[in-house]
C-alpha positions as CSV (number, residue, x, y, z in Angstrom):
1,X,-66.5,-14.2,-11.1
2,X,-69.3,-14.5,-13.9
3,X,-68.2,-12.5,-17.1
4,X,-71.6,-11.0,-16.9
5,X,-70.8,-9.3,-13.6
6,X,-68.4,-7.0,-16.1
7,X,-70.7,-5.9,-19.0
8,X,-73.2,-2.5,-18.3
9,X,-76.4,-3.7,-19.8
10,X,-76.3,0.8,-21.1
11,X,-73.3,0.1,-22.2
12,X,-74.1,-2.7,-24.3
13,X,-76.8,-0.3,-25.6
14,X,-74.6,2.5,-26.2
15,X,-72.3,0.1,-28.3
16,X,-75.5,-1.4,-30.6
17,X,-76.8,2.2,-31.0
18,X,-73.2,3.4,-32.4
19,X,-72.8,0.9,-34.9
20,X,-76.7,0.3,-36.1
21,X,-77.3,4.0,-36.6
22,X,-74.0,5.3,-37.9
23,X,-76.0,7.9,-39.9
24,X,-78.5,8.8,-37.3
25,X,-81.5,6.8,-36.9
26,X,-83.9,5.3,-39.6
27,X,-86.9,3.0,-39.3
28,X,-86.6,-0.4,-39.5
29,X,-89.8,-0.8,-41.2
30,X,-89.9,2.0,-44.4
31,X,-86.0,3.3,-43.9
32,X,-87.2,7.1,-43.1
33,X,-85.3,9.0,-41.0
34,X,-87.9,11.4,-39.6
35,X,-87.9,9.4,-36.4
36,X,-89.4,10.9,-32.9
37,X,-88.0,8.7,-29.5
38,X,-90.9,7.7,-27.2
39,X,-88.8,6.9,-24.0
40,X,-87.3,3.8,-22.7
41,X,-88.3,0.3,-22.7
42,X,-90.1,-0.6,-19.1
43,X,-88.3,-4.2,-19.4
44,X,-84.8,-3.0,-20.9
45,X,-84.5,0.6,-19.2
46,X,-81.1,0.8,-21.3
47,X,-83.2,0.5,-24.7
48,X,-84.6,3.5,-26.6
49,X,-88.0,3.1,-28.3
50,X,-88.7,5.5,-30.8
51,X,-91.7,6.1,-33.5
52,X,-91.8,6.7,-37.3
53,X,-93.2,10.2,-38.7
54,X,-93.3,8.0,-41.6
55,X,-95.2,4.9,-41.3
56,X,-96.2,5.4,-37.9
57,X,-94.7,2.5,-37.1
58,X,-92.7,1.9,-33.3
59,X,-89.8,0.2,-32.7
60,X,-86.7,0.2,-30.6
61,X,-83.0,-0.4,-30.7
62,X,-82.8,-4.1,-31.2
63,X,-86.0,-4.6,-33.5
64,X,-84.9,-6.0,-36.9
65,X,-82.0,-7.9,-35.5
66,X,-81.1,-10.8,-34.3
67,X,-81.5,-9.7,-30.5
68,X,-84.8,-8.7,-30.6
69,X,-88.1,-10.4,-29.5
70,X,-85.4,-12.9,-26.8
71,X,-85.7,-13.1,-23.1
72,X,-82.0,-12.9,-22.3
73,X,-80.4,-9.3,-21.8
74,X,-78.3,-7.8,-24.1
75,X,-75.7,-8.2,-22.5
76,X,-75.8,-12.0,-22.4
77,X,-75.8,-11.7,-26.2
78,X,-72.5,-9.3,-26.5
79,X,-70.5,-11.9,-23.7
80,X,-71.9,-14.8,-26.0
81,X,-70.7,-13.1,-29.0
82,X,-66.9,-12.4,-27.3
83,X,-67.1,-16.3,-25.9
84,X,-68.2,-17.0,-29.6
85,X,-64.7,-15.0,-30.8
86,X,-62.6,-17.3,-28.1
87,X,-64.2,-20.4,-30.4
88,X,-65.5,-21.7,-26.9
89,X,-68.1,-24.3,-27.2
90,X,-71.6,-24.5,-26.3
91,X,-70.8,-26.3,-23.4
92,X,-68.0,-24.1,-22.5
93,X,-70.2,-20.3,-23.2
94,X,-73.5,-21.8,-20.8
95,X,-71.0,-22.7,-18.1
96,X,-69.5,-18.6,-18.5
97,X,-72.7,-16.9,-18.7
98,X,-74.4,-19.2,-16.3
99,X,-77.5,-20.2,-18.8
100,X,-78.5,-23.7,-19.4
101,X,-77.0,-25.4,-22.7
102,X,-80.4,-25.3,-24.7
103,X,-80.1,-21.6,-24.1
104,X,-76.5,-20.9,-25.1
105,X,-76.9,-23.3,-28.0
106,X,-80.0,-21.3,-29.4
107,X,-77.9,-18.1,-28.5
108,X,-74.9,-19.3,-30.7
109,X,-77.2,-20.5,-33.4
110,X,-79.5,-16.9,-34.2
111,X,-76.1,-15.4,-33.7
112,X,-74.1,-17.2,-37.1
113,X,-77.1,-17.2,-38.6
114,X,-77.2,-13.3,-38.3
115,X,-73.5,-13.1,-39.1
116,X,-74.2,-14.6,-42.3
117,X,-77.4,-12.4,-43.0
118,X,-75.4,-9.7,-42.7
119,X,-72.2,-10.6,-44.9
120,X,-72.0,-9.5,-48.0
121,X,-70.9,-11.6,-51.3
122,X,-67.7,-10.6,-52.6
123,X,-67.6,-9.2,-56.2
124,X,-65.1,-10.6,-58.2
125,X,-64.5,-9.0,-61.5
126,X,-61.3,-8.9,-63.8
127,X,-58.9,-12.1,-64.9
């Protein structure tokens, strides 16, 4: 059994939503939070789109991160991300999700190089 068969692509959704807009949601584009939703996505039913009072701007759930604008599900990118956590290789997470290797490796690539985006530098201070 594929690892995929166990993830709900609205789940996945669900999960993103909770931890990108722990304070309600804000645009992407100016950081307002005056935000109206404009139904689902007709290619990702699971994924909310919304539109800024603001800047006028539209986006959706994933916009501004480092699953948006891909052609694999979300959910190929949360089993990646656990395969990633088992320190599987390459290889090992295209053989699990049932994608070529080119696929997985660019998968594995945007998804350290959005790890590191998002850490943040230690302040040292003091002796």
């Amino acid at each position: 059994m594929n690892l995929l068969h166990l993830l709900d692509e609205a789940k996945c959704f669900e999960v993103i939503r909770a931890h990108r807009w722990l304070e309600g949601v804000r645009c992407p584009h100016c950081s307002m939070d005056q935000i109206t939703k404009q139904g689902r996505d007709e290619r990702q039913r699971a994924s909310q789109r919304y539109r800024c009072l603001g800047c006028q701007q539209k986006f959706d759930d994933l916009t501004g991160t480092v699953f948006a604008s891909h052609h694999q599900p979300l959910r190929v990118w949360v089993a990646a991300l656990y395969l990633m956590g088992l320190d599987l290789s390459n290889r090992q997470i295209a053989h699990e999700l049932g994608i070529n290797e080119d696929d997985a490796q660019g998968l594995t690539r945007l998804l350290r190089q959005g790890v590191v985006a998002a850490a943040t530098t230690p302040e040292l201070s003091g002796t």
